[in-house]
N, C-alpha and C positions, 0 to 999 in steps of 0.2 A: 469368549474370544470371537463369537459369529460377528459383535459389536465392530471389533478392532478391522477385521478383514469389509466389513459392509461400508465403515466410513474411508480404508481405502483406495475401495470401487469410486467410490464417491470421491473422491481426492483428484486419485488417475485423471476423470470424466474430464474436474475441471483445469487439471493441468493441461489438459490433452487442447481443451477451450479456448486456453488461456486467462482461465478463472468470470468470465464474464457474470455480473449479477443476475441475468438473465438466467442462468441457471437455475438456482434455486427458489425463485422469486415469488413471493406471494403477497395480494394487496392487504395493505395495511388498513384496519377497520380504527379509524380516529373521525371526529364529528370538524366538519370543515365549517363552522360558525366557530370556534374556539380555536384559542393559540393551544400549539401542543407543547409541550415539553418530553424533551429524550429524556429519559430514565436516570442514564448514567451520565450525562456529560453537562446537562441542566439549559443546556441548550434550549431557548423557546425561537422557535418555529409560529411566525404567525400567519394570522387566513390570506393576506395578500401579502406582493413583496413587488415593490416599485410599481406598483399599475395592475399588476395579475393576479387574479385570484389562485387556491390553492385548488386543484384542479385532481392532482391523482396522490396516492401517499402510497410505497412499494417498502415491504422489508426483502432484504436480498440475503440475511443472514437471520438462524435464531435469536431472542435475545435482544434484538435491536442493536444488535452490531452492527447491524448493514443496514441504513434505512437512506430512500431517495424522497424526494419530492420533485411534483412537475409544477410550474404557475404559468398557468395560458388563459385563453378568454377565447374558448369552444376551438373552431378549425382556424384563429388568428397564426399565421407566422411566428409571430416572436412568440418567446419559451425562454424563462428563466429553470432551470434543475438546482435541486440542491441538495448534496450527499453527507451524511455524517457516517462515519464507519471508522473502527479499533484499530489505533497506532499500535501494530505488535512490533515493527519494523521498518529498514530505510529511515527514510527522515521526508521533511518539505520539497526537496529540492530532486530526490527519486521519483517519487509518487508527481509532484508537477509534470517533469519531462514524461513521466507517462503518458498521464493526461492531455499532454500537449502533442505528443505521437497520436495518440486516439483519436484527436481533432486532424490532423495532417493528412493522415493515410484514409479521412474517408470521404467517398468519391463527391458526396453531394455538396462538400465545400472548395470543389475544383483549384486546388494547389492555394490554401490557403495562404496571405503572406503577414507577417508578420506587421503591424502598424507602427510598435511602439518599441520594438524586442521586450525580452524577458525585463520585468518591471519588481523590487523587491516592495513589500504592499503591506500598511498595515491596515488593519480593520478601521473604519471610517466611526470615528468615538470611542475607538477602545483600540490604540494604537499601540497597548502594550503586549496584543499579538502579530505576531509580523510572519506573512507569506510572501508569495510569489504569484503575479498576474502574467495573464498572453493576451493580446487582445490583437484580432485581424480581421483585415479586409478581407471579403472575400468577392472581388471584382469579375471571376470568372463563374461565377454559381449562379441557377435558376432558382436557387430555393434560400438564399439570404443574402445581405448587403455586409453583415459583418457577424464576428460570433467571438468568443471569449472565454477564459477560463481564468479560476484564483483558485489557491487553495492555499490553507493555516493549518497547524496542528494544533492543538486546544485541550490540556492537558489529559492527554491520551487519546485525544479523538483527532480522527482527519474532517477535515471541513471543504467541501471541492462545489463551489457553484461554477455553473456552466451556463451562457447568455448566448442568447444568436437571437439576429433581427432582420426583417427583410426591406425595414426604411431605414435603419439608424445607421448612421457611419462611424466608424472606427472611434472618433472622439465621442461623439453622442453614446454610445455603449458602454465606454469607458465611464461616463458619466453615471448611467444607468446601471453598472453596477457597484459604483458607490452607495447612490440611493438604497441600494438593494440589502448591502448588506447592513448601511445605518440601521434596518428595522427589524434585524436580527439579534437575539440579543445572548449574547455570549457569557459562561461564568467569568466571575470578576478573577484579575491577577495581582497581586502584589510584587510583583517581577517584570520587570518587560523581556521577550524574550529576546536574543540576539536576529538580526535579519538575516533569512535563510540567503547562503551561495548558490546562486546559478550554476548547474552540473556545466562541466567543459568537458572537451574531451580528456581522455588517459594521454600525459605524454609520454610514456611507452607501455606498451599492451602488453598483457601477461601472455607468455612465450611455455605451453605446452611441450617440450621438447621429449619428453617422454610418457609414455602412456601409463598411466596410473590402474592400479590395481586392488585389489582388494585387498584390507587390510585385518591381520588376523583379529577378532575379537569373539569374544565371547556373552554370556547372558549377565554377567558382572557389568562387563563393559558395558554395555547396553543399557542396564537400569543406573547402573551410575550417570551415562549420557541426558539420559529423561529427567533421571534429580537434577541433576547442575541447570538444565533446560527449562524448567519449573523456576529454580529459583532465579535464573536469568529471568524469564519473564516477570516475577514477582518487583523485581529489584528495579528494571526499567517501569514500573507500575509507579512505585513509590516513588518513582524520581520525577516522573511525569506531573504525579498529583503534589508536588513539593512546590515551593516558592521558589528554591535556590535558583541561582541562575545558571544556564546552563552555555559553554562552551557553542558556535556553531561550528557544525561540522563538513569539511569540504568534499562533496563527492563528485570523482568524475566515470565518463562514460568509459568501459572496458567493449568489450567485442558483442556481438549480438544472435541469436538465432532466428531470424524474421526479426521484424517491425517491434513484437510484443513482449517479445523473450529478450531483456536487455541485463549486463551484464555491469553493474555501478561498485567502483572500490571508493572506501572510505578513508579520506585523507592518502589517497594512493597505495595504500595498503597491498605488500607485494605477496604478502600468502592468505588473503582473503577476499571474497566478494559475496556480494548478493545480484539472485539475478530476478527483476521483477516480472512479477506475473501479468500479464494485462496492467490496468489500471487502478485496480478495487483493494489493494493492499496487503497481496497476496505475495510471497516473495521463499526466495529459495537461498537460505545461508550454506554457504559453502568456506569452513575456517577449522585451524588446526583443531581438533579433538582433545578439547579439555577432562573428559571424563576419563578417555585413554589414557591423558597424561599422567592425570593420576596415579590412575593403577602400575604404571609404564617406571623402572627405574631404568630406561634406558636413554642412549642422548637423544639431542636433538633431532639428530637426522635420520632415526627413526620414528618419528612421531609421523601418526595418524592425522585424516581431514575428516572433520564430520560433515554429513548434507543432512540439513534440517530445511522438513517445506515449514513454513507459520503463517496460520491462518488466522483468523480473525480469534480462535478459541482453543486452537493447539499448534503445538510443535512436536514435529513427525519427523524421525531419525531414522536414515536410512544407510544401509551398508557403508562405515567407513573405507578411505582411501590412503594407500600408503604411501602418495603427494599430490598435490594440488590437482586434482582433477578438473579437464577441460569442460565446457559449458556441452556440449553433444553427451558425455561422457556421463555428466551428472544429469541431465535428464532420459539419457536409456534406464539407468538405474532405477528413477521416479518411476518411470510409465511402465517398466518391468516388475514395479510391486515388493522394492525390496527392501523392505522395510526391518526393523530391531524394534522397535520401539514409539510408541508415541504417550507425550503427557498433557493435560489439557489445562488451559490457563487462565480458562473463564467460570466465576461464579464459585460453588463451595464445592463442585466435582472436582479434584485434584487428584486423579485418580491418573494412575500410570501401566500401561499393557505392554508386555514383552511378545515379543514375535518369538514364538516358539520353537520355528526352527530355526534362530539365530542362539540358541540357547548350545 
């Protein structure tokens, strides 16, 4: 049990963060004369990428969940990044508008403006994966002329390069990361995917009107929560690593807690959301309590909400709610440690730990 309580200290830390990769990070030991290849996604990664060499390799998770690259040429300006890390959650169109908050809010790209708007993007030779580009001026900054973001999902993997340059403009970049990604070479699909929706905003916001509370459950409840959660994760695995084609799905923006703590419902979903974590695809489900239902022969309107955080390798269930809990509301609960349950979703560990005093 030391295990369950150490990972989350660790969790708290980087919720507290806002999950930044920085956290955990440690450099990646790969030979920069060879293309690499990710493990799990088959992803080849070569030694240069549009003009740059491969310059730094960071795992930000065990596992190669979380792995970044820089491509620079020594103290040069320009810097292409390229991140691959584990679709647990959200979709393209969450994880973008993160990524494109992360670039807004920070100072050295002084009110960055957008050149093109949000642009739906497929991979340049392999267009049968389809993301989402930002690409901007950045006319008020000492430190670039313009910078840019794309990111794909790729059968279970997020794909997020990040471009900035201190001579190229807006078009010219957009150029350069075409090139960029031609020399990346993606597994093959026999599907093309749907083109991911641009997040808009919620046209009416989810309206808290009463304070939500603890909802009774017990150690039943709770491990049943972590099975259903297991095989949730397994199910979106297989569906990922599938050919079928898949529905896109529309999410729009709900209410926020700062910049980084953002609140996205799926097809406007009016008893659920997810609210994301920073940028790295760390994300906090908040939806009725399937596990409860279960056990539960009572109606509707007493059903339970469960808060699941999902990391890159688990889902962590904390104290259900006996309705929809407000976004303040579900993260006092997070950062107070109040956890039932968590199950892990990576690798042949499937292993499930009950919080003991939730029993």
């Amino acid at each position: 049990m030391t295990k369950f309580f150490n990972r989350l200290a660790a969790l708290v830390v980087a919720v507290a963060i806002f999950s930044t990769p920085a956290a955990a990070q440690r450099a990646l030991q790969i030979d920069n004369d060879s293309v690499w290849e990710h493990p799990h996604s088959s992803i080849a990664v070569p030694t240069t990428l549009a003009g740059l060499p491969r310059a730094r390799a960071t795992e930000f998770a065990p596992d190669f969940l979380n792995v970044g690259f820089s491509f620079r040429m020594g103290d040069d300006p320009e810097e292409i990044s390229l991140y691959i890390y584990r679709d647990t959650n959200g979709g393209v169109p969450v994880w973008f508008e993160q990524a494109r908050i992360g670039i807004e809010m920070r100072d050295i790209y002084a009110n960055p403006q957008l050149a093109f708007g949000v642009e739906q993007y497929g991979w340049p030779g392999n267009e049968v994966w389809q993301g989402q580009r930002a690409v901007y001026d950045t006319p008020n900054s000492t430190y670039s002329k313009s910078t840019g973001v794309v990111l794909f999902s790729v059968k279970g993997w997020y794909v997020k390069m990040r471009a900035t340059s201190s001579v190229r403009t807006a078009s010219e970049l957009r150029d350069w990361i075409d090139t960029a990604f031609g020399e990346i070479a993606p597994p093959a699909a026999n599907v093309s995917q749907p083109p991911a929706i641009p997040v808009t905003e919620c046209a009416e916001k989810l309206a808290f009107k009463k304070k939500a509370k603890d909802a009774k459950t017990d150690g039943t409840a709770g491990l049943m929560s972590a099975l259903l959660g297991g095989m949730v994760a397994e199910k979106v695995q297989d569906r990922q690593e599938s050919d079928e084609p898949v529905e896109a799905v529309a999410w729009c923006r709900d209410s926020s807690l700062g910049r980084t703590q953002v609140a996205y419902r799926a097809d406007a979903s009016i008893n659920s959301y997810l609210i994301a974590l920073g940028d790295s695809g760390m994300g906090v489900s908040v939806a009725p309590d399937a596990g409860a239902a279960l056990l539960s022969e009572k109606s509707k309107k007493d059903q339970s909400f469960a808060i699941t955080v999902i990391t890159d390798a688990q889902r962590i269930n904390f104290v259900p709610q006996n309705r929809l809990p407000s976004l303040k509301r579900v993260m006092k609960i997070i950062n107070d440690n109040r956890t039932i349950s968590s199950v892990s979703t990576w690798g042949d560990d499937s292993s499930i730990e009950i919080n003991p005093n939730a029993m």
